[in-house]
TORVO-653778 format. One record per residue (C-alpha): residue number from 1; residue in three letters; x negated, y negated, z negated. Coordinates in nm, 2 decimals. Layout:
REM TORVO-653778
resi; resn; X; Y; Z
NUM; ALA; X; Y; Z $
...
This chain:
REM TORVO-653778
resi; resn; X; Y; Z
1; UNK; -10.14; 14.01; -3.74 $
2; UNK; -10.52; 13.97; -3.64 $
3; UNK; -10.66; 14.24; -3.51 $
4; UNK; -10.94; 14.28; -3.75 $
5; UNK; -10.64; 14.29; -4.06 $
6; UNK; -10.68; 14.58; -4.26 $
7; UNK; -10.48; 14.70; -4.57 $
8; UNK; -10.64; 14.93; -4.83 $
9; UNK; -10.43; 15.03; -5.13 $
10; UNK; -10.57; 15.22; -5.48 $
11; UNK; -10.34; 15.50; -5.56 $
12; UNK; -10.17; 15.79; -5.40 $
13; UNK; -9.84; 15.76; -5.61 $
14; UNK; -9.48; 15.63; -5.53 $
15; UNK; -9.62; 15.28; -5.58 $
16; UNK; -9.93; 15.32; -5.36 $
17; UNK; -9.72; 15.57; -5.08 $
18; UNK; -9.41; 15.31; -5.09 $
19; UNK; -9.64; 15.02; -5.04 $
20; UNK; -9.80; 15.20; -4.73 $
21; UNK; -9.46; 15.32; -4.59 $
22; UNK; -9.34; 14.94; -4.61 $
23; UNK; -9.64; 14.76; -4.47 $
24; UNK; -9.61; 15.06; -4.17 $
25; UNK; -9.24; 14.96; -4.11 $
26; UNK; -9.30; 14.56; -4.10 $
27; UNK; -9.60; 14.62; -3.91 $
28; UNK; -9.65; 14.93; -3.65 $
29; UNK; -10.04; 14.82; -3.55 $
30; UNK; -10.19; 14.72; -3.85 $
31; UNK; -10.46; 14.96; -3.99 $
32; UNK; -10.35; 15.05; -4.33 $
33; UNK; -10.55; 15.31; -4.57 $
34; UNK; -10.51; 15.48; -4.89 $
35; UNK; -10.78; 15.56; -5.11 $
36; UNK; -10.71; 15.77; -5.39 $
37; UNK; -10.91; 16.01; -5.61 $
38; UNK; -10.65; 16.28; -5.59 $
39; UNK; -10.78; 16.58; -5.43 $
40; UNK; -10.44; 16.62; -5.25 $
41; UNK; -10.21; 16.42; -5.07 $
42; UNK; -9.89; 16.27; -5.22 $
43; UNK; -9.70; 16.52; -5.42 $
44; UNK; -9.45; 16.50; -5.72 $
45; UNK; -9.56; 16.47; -6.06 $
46; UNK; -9.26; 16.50; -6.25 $
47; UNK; -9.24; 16.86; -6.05 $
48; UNK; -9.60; 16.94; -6.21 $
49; UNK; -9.44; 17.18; -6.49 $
50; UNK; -9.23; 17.35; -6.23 $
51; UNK; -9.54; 17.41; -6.05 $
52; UNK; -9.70; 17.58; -6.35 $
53; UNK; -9.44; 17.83; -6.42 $
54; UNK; -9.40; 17.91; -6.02 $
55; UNK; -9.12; 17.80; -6.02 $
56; UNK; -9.20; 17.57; -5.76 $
57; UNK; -9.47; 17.67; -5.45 $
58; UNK; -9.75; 17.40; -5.39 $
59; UNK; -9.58; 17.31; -5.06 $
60; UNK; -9.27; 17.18; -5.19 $
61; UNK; -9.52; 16.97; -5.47 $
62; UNK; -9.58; 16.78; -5.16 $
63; UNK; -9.39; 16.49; -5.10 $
64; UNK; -9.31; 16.51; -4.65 $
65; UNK; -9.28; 16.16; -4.58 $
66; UNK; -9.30; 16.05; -4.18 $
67; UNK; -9.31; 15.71; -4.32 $
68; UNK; -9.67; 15.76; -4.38 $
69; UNK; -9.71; 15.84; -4.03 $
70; UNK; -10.05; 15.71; -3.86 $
71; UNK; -10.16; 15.56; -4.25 $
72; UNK; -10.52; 15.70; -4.30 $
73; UNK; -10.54; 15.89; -4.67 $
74; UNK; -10.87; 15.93; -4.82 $
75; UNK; -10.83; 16.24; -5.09 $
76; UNK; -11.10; 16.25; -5.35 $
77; UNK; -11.27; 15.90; -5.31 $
78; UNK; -11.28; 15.71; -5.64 $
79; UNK; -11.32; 15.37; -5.64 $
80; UNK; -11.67; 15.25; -5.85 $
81; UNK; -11.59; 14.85; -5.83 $
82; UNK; -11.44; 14.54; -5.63 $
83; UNK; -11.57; 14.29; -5.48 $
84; UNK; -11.27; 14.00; -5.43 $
85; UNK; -11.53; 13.76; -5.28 $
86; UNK; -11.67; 13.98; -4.99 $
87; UNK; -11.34; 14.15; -4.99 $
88; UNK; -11.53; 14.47; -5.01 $
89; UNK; -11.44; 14.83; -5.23 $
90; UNK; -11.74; 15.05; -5.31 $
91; UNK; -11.69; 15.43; -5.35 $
92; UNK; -11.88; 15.68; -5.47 $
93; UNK; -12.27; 15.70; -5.34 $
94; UNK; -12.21; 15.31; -5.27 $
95; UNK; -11.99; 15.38; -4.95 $
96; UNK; -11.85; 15.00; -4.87 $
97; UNK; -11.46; 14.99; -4.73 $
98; UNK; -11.37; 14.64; -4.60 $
99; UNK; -11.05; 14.50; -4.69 $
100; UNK; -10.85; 14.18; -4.58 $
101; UNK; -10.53; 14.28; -4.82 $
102; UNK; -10.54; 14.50; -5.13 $
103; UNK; -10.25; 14.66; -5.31 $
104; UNK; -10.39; 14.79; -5.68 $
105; UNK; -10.16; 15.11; -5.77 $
106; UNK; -10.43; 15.35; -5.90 $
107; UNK; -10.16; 15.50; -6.20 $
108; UNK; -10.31; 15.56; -6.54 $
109; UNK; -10.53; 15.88; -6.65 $
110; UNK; -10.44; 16.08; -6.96 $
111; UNK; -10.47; 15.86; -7.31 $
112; UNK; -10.68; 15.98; -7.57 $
113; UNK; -10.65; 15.83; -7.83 $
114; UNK; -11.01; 15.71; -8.03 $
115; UNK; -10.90; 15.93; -8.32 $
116; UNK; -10.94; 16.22; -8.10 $
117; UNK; -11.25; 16.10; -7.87 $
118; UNK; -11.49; 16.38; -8.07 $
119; UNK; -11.24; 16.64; -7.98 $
120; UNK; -11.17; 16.49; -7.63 $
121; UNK; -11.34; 16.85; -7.50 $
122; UNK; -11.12; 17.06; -7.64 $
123; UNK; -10.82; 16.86; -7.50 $
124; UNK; -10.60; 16.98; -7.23 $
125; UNK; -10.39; 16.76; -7.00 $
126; UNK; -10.09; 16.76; -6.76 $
127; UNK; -10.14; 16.45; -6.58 $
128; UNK; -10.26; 16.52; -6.24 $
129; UNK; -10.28; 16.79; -5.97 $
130; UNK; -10.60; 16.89; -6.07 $
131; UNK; -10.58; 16.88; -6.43 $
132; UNK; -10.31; 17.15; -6.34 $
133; UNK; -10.51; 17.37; -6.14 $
134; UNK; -10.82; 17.40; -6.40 $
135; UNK; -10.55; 17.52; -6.68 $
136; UNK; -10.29; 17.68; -6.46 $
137; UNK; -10.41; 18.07; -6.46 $
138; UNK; -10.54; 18.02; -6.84 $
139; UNK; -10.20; 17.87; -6.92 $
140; UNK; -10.03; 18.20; -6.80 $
141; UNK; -10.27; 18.44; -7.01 $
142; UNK; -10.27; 18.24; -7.32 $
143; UNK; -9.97; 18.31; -7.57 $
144; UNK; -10.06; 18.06; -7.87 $
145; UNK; -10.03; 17.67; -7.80 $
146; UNK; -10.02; 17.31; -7.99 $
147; UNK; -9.91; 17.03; -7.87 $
148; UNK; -10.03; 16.70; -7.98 $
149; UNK; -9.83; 16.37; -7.93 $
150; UNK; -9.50; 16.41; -7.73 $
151; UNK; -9.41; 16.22; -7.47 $
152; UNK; -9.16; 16.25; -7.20 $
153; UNK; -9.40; 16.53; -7.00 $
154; UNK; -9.52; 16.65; -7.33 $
155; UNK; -9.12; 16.77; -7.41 $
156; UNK; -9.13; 16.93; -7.05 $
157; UNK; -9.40; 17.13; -7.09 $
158; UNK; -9.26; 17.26; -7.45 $
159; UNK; -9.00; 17.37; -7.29 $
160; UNK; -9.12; 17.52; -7.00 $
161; UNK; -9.35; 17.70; -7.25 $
162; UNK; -9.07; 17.83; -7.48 $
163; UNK; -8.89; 17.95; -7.15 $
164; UNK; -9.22; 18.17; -7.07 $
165; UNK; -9.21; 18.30; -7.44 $
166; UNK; -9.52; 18.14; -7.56 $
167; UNK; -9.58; 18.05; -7.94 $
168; UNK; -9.60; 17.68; -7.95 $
169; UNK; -9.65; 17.43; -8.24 $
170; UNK; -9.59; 17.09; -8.15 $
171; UNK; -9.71; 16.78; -8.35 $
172; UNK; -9.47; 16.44; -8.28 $
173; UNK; -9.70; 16.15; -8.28 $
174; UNK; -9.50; 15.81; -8.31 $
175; UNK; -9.75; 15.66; -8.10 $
176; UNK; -9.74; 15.89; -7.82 $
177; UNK; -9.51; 15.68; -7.65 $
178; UNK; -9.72; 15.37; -7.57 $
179; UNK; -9.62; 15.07; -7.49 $
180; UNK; -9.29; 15.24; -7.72 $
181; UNK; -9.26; 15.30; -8.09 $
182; UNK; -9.05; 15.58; -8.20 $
183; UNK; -8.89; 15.45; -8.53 $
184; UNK; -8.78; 15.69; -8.76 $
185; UNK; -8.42; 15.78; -8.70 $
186; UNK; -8.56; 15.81; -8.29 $
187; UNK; -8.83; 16.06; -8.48 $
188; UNK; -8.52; 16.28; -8.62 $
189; UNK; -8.31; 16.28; -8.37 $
190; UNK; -8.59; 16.43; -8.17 $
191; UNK; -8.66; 16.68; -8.36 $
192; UNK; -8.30; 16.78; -8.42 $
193; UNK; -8.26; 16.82; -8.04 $
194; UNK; -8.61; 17.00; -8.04 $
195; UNK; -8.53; 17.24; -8.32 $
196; UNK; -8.30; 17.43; -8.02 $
197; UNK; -8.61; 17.55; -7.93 $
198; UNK; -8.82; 17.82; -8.07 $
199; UNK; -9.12; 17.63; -8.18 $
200; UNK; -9.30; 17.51; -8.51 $
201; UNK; -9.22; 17.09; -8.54 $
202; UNK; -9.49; 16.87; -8.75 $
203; UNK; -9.44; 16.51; -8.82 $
204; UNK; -9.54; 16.21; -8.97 $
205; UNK; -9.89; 16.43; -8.97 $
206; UNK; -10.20; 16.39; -8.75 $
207; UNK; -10.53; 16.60; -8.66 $
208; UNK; -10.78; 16.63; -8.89 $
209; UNK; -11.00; 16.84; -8.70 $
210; UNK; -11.05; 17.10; -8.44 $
211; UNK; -11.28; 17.39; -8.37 $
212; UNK; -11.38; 17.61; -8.14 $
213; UNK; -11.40; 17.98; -8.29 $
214; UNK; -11.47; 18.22; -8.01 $
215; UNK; -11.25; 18.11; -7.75 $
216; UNK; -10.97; 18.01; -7.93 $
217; UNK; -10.94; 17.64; -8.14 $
218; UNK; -10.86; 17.65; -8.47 $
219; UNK; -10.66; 17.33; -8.56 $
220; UNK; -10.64; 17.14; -8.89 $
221; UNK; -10.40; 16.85; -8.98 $
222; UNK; -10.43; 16.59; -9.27 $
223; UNK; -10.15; 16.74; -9.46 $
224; UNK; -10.31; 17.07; -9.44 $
225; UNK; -10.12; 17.27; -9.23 $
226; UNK; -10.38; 17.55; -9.00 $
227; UNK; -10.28; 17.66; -8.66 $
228; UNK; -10.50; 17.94; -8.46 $
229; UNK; -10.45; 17.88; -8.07 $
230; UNK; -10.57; 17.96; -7.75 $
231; UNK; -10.50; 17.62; -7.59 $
232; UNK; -10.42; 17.27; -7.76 $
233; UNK; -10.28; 16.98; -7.49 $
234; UNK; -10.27; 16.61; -7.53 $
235; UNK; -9.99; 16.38; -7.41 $
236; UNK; -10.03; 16.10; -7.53 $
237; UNK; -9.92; 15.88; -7.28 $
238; UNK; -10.13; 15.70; -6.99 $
239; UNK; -10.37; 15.41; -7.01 $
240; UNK; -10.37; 15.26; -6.70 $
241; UNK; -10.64; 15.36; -6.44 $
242; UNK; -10.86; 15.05; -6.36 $
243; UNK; -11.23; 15.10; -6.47 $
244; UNK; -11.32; 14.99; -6.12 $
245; UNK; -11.13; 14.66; -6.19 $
246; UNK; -11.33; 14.56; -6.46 $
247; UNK; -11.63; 14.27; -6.39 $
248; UNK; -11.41; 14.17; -6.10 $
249; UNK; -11.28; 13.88; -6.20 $
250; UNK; -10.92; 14.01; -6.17 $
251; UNK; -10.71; 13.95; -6.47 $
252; UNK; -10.68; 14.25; -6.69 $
253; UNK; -10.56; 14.30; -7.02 $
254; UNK; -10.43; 14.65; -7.07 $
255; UNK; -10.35; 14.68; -6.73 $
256; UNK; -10.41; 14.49; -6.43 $
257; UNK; -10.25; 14.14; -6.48 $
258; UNK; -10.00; 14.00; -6.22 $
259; UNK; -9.72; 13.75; -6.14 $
260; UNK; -9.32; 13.79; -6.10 $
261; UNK; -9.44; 13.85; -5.74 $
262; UNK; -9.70; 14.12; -5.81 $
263; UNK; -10.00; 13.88; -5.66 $
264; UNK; -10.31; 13.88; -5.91 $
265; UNK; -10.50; 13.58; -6.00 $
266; UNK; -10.72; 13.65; -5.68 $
267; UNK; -10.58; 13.57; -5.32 $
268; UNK; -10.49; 13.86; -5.14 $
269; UNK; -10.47; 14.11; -5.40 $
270; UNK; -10.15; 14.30; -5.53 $
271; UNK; -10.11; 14.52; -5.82 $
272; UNK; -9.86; 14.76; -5.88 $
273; UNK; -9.68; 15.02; -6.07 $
274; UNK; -9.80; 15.18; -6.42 $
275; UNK; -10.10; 15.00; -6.35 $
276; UNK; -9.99; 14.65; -6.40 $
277; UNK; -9.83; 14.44; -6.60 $
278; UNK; -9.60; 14.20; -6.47 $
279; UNK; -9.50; 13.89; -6.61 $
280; UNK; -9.16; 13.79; -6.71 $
281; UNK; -9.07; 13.44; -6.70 $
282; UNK; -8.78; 13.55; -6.88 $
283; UNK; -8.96; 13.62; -7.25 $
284; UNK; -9.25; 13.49; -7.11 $
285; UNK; -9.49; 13.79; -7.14 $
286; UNK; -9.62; 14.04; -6.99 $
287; UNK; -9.47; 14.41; -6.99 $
288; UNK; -9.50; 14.78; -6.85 $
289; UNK; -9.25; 15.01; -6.65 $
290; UNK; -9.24; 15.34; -6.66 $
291; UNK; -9.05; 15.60; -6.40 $
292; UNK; -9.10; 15.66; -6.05 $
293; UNK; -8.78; 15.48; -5.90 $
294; UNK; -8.97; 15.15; -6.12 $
295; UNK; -9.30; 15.27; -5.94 $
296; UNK; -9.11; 15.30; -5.60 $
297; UNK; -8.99; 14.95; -5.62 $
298; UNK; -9.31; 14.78; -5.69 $
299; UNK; -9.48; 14.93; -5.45 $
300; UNK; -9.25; 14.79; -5.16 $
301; UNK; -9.18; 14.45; -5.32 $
302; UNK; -9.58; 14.45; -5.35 $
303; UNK; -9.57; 14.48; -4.99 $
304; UNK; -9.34; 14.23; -4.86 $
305; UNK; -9.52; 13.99; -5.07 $
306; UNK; -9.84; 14.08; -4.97 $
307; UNK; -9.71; 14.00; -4.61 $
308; UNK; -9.61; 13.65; -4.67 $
309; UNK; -9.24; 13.69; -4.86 $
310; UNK; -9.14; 13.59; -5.19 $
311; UNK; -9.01; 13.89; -5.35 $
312; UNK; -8.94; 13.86; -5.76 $
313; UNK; -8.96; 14.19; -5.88 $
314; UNK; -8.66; 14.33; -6.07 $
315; UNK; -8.57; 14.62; -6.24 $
316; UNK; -8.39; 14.92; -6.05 $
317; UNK; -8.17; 15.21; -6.10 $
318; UNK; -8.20; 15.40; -6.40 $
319; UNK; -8.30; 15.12; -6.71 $
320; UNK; -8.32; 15.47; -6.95 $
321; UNK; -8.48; 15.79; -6.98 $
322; UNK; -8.32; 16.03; -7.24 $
323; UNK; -8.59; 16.11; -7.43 $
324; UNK; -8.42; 16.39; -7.60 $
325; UNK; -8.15; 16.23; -7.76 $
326; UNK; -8.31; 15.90; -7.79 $
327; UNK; -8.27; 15.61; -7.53 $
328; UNK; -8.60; 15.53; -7.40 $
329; UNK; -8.58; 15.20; -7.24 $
330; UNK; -8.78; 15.22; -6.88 $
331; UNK; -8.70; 14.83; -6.74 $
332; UNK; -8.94; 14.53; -6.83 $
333; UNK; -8.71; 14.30; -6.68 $
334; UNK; -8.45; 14.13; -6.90 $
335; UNK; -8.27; 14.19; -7.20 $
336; UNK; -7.99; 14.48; -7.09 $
337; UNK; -7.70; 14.64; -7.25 $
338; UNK; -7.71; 15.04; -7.26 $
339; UNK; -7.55; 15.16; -6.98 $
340; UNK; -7.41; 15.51; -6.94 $
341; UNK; -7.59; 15.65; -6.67 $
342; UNK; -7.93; 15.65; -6.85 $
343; UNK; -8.01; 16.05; -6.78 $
344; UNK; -8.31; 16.11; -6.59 $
């Protein structure tokens, strides 16, 4: 490799960490960096709920990898924009990083949906380190709590709240699933294999409103049904994060547009993980993964490729998560019969 090559990649999750460990194995001298605007190091997110309820202590969060070993991780630097031509990223206060190869695996942020944008404030979230460590202490004190949406964290955290004996209300959005649709017999099986736990279900419902009354949130829903809480969390899903994408003149649509191969429509640049979309020549279209063995996957085959192979991406492992009863499919790949070993 040159010696001026150098390898940035966006992200500090298993897509972003993967892609690094894989460029370090295929090449020991190249200078490879992750910029992420984490404020910590790579760390399990699926382990975040665990964390909450110390169950867990912050240094088994972190994920020990000595793959990683002599890769230079930049916490807390968010990307403002790309430039593909000058192969240059600028970060906050206009810092400039040079690039010869870019890998794109910046995740997706907490979704709020544009229903909820005037009550975005009042909104908590479970999505990141930080997001957990401005809620974590109020979390412990507070003993009312609604949920609004669902997905597969959102179910977590209900029951690590029920576990804690906290009063929870949770409201089932349909749409809380993006890009997935619960249908209606998916909606009551949920809530059949929710109703073990001790918590007040809404559904086919939505928010109304919300308001702050001295501390505590007083929530209304179009049906009519009042709730009186000291917290109310969002989950919702992700939207992919790529902001910084945008003007670039790299193909986006939801999510950062790429090939069977993971290559952009701009030379030298990769994208990976829940922030891309990858197109299947299959059903011709382009789809979304979700799942961190999916996420660990892309971020190596983003790698190779990015190196000079020709590595199609396919689906790995687990193709389901049980979603409470329900089969959520987690592949984008092909067509695929249920399988038995869908459990997460």
């Amino acid at each position: 490799m040159p010696d001026n090559d150098h390898y940035v990649i966006i992200g500090n999750g298993p897509a972003g960490n993967h892609a690094a460990a894989t460029l370090r194995q295929k090449d020991k001298d190249a200078k490879i960096t992750i910029i992420s605007d984490e404020c910590v190091p790579y760390y399990y997110k699926p382990r975040l709920t665990d964390f909450i309820a110390d169950e867990l202590a912050k240094e088994d969060l972190m994920v020990k990898s000595p793959a990683l070993k002599d890769i230079r991780i930049r916490c807390g630097q968010a990307v403002e924009r790309i430039d593909p031509d000058s192969k240059l990223l600028f970060l906050q206060h206009m810092e400039k990083i040079e690039f010869s190869k870019l890998i794109i695996a910046s995740g997706g942020r907490a979704r709020v949906l544009p229903t909820m944008s005037g009550y975005a404030e009042h909104l908590k979230f479970v999505t990141s380190y930080t997001d957990v460590m401005e809620v974590k202490d109020e979390i412990r004190k507070a003993k009312d709590f609604f949920i609004f949406g669902g997905d597969l964290v959102g179910f977590k955290f209900l029951r690590m709240l029920t576990s804690m004996g906290k009063t929870v209300t949770i409201l089932i959005y349909s749409e809380a699933f993006w890009p997935y649709h619960l249908t209606d017999d998916m909606l009551a099986q949920i809530t059949k294999s929710l109703s073990k736990f001790n918590a007040k279900i809404i559904v086919k419902d939505d928010i109304s409103t919300i308001d702050e009354q001295n501390g505590s949130y007083k929530v209304k829903t179009q049906n009519g049904i009042e709730k009186k809480v000291d917290m109310v969390f969002s989950f919702n899903g992700l939207s992919p994060n790529i902001e910084f994408a945008k003007g670039s003149g790299i193909d986006i649509d939801h999510g950062i547009l790429v090939n069977e191969y993971l290559k952009t429509n701009v030379d030298s640049i990769y994208a990976c993980g829940s922030c891309a979309q990858i197109y299947n020549p299959i059903i011709n279209s382009y789809t979304t993964s979700i799942g961190w063995p999916n996420a660990v996957v892309q971020g190596e085959v983003a790698a190779l490729n990015l190196l000079g192979d020709i590595k199609v991406i396919e689906f790995v492992g687990r193709k389901y998560f049980d979603l409470e009863g329900v089969k959520i499919k987690t592949t984008w790949w092909e067509e695929i019969e249920i399988d038995k070993d869908y459990n997460v």
